[in-house]
KOLFIKE-541441 format. One record per residue (C-alpha): y, x, z; residue in one letter. Coordinates in Angstrom, 2 decimals, always signed. Each point is the difference from the previous one (the first is absolute). Layout:
% residues N
<yy = Y; xx = X; zz = Z; code = a>
...
% end
This chain:
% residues 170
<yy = +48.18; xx = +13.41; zz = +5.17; code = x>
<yy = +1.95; xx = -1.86; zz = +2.22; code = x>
<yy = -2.12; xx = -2.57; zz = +0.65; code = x>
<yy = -1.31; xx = +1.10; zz = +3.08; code = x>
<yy = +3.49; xx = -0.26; zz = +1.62; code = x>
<yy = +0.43; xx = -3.39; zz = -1.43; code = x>
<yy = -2.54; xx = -0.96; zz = +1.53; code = x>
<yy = +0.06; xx = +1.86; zz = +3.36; code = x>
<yy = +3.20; xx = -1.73; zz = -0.15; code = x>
<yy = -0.95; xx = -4.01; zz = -0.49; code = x>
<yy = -2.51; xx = +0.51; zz = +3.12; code = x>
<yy = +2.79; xx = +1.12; zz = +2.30; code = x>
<yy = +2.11; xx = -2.00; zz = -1.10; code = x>
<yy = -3.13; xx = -3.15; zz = +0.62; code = x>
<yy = -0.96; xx = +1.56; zz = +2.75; code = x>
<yy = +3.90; xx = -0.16; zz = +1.57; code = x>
<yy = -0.14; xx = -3.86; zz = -0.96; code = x>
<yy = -3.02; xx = -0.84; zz = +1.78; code = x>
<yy = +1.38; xx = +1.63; zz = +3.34; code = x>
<yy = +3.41; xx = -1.21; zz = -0.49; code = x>
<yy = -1.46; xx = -3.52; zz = -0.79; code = x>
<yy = -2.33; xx = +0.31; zz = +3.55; code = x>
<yy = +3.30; xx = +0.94; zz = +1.83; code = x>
<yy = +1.56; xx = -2.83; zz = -0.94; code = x>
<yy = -3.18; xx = -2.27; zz = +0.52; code = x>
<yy = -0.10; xx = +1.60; zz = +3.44; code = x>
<yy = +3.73; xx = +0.08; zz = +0.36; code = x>
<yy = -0.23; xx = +4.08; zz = +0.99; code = x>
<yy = +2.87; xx = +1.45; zz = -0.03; code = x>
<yy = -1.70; xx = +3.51; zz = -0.38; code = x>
<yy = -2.46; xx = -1.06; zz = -2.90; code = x>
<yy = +2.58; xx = -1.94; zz = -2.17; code = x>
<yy = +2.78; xx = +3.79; zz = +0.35; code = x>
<yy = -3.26; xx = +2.07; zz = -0.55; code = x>
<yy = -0.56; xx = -2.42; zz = -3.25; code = x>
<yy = +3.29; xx = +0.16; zz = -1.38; code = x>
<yy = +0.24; xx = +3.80; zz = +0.56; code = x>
<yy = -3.24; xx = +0.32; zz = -1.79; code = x>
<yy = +1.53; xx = -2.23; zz = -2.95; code = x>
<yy = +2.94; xx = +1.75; zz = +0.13; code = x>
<yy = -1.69; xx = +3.70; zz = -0.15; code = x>
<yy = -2.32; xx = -2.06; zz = -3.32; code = x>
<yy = +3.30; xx = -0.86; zz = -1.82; code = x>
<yy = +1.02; xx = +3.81; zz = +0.70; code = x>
<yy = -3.02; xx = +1.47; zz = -1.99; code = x>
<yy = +0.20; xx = -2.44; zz = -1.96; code = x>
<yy = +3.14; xx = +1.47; zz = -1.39; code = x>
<yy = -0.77; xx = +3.33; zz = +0.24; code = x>
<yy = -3.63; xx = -0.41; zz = -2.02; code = x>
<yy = +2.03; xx = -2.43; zz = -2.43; code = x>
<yy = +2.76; xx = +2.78; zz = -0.80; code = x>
<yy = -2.64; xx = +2.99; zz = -0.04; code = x>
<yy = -1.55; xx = -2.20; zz = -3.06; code = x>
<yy = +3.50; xx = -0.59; zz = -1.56; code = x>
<yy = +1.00; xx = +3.48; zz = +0.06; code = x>
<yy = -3.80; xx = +1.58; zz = -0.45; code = x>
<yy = -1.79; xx = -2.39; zz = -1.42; code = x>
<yy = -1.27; xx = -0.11; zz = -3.78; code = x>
<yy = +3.03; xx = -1.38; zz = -1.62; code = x>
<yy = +1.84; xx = +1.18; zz = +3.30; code = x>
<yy = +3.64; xx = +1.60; zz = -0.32; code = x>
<yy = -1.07; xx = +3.22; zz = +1.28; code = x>
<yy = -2.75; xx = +0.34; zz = -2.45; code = x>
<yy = +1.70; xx = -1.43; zz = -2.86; code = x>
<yy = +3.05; xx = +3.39; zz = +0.72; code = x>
<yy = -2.62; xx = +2.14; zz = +0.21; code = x>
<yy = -2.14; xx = -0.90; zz = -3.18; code = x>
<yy = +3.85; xx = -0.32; zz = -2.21; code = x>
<yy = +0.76; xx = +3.43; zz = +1.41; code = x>
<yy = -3.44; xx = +1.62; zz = -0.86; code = x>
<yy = -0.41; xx = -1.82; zz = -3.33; code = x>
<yy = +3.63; xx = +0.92; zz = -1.24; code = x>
<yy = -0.77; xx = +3.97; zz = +0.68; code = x>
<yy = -2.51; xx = -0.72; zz = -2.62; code = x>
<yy = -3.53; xx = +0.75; zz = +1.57; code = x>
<yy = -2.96; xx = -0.54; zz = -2.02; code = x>
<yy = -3.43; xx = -1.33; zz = +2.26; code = x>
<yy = -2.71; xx = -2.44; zz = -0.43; code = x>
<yy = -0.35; xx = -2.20; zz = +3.39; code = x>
<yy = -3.21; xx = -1.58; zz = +1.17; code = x>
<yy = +0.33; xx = -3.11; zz = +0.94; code = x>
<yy = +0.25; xx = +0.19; zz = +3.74; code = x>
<yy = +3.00; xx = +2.31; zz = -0.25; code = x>
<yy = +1.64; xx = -2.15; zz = -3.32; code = x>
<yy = +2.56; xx = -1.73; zz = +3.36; code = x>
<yy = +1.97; xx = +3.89; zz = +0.14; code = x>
<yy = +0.48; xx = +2.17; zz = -2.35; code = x>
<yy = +1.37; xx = +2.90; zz = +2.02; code = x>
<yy = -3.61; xx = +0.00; zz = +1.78; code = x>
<yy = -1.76; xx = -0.33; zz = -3.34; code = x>
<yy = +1.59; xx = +2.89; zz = -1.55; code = x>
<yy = -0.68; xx = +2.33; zz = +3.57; code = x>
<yy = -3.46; xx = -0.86; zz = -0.20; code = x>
<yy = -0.27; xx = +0.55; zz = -4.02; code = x>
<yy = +1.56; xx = +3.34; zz = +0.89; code = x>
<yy = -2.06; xx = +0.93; zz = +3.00; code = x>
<yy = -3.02; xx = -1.12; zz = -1.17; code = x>
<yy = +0.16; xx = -1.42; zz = -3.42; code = x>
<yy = -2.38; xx = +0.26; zz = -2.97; code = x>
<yy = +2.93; xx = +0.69; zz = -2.66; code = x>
<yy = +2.67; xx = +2.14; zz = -0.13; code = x>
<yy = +3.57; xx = -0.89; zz = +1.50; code = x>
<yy = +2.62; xx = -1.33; zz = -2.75; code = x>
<yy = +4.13; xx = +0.90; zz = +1.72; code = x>
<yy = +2.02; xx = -0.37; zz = -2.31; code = x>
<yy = -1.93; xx = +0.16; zz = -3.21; code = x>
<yy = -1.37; xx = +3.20; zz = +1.54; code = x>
<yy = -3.59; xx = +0.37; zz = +1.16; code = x>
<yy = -1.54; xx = +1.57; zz = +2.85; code = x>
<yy = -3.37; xx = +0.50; zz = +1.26; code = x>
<yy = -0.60; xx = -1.76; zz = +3.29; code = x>
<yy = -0.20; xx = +1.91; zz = +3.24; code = x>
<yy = -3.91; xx = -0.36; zz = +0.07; code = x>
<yy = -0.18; xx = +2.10; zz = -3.19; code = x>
<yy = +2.22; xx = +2.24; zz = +1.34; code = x>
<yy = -1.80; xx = +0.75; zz = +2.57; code = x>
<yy = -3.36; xx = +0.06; zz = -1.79; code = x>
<yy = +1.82; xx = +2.37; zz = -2.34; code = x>
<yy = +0.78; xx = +2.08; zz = +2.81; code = x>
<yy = -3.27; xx = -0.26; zz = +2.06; code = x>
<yy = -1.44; xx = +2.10; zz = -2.60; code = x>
<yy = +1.59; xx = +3.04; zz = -0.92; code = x>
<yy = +0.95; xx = +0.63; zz = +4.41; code = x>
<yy = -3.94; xx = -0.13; zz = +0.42; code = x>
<yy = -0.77; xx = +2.09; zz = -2.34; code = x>
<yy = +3.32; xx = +2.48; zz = +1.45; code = x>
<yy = -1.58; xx = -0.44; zz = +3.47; code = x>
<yy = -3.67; xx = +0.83; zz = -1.41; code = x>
<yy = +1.21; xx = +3.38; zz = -1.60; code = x>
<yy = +1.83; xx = +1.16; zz = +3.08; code = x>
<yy = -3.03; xx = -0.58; zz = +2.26; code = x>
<yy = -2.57; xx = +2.02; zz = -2.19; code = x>
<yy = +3.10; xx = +2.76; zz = +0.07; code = x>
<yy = +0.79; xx = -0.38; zz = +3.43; code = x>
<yy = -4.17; xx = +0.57; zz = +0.20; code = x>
<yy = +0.19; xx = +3.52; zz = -1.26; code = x>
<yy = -0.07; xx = +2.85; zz = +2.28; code = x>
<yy = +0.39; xx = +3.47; zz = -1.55; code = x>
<yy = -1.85; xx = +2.53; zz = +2.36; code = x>
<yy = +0.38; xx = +3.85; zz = -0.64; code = x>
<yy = -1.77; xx = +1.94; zz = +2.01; code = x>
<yy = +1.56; xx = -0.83; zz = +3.74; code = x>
<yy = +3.91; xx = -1.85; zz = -1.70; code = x>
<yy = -1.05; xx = -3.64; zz = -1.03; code = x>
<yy = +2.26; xx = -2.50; zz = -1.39; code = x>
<yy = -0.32; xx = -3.55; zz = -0.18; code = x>
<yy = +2.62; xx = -2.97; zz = -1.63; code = x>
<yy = -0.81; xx = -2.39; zz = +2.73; code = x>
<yy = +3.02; xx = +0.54; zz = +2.01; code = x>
<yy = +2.18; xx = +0.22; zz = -2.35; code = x>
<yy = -0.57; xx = -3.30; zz = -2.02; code = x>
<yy = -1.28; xx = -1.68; zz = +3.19; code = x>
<yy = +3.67; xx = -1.90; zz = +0.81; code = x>
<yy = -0.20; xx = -0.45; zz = -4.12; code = x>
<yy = -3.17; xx = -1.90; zz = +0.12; code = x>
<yy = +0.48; xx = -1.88; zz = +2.74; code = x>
<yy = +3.36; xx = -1.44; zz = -1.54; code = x>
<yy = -2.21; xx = -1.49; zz = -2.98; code = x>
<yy = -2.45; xx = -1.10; zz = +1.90; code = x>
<yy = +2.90; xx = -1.97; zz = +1.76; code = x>
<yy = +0.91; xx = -1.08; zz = -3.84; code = x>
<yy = -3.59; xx = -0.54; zz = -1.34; code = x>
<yy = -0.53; xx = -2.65; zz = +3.41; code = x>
<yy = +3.32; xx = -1.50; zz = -0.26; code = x>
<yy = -0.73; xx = -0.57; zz = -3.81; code = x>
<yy = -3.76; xx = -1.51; zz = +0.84; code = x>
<yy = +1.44; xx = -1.89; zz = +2.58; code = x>
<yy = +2.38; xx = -1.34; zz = -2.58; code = x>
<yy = -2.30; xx = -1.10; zz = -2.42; code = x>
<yy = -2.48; xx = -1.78; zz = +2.04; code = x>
% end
């Protein structure tokens, strides 16, 4: 993960060698401060990538507070092995997305994709019964009534919940 900045890192910092080591083969004044800026600004990242991995990394101290806090509220989740490193972010995805149900505290609950599933359901079939009664127009003789404008602001808040709840599980 970091690896990229490790490396991003070793050419600057060979890069800031070569053109200190032609300023000082050239004896320029401008090259060799330019170089040692340069190495100077590489032993600068250098820290800050090299602290970002101590305090984030897999065994990082960061990580390690987060995954004694979350494990001692007693969480239940099974973690792939790309998100094994934290188990805060293993249990978020379990319960966002997750196959299983949630275990908090020797209590379960269903994750928020069954949830919403659960929920999908019984709003369509809500929003399906309004429209066929909003679709009914009484007419006697020259008085007609019609439903449509009165469950029109009624339908179009579950059609707001039926999209965000597609949206959701997708």
């Amino acid at each position: 993960m970091y690896s990229i900045a490790v490396a991003l890192i070793a050419i600057m910092l060979s890069v800031a060698g070569m053109i200190l080591g032609i300023g000082y083969a050239a004896n320029d004044r401008k090259l060799k401060e330019f170089g040692m800026s340069e190495i100077y600004q590489c032993i600068i990242n250098g820290v800050i990538v090299g602290s970002l991995i101590v305090a984030f990394g897999s065994g990082g101290i960061v990580t390690m507070f987060i995954n004694n806090s979350v494990t001692n509220a007693s969480l239940g989740a099974a973690c792939p092995q790309q998100l094994s490193g934290n188990y805060a972010i293993c249990f978020a995805y379990n319960y966002l997305v997750g196959l299983n149900p949630v275990t908090i505290n020797g209590a379960s609950y269903p994750t928020l994709i069954d949830a919403s599933l659960g929920l999908l359901a019984p709003v369509s079939l809500l929003y399906t019964g309004l429209s066929v009664l909003s679709s009914i127009k009484l007419s006697l003789g020259v008085i007609s009534i019609g439903f449509a404008s009165a469950l029109n602001p009624i339908l179009t808040a579950l059609n707001y919940v039926i999209e965000a709840l597609t949206a959701y599980t997708t």
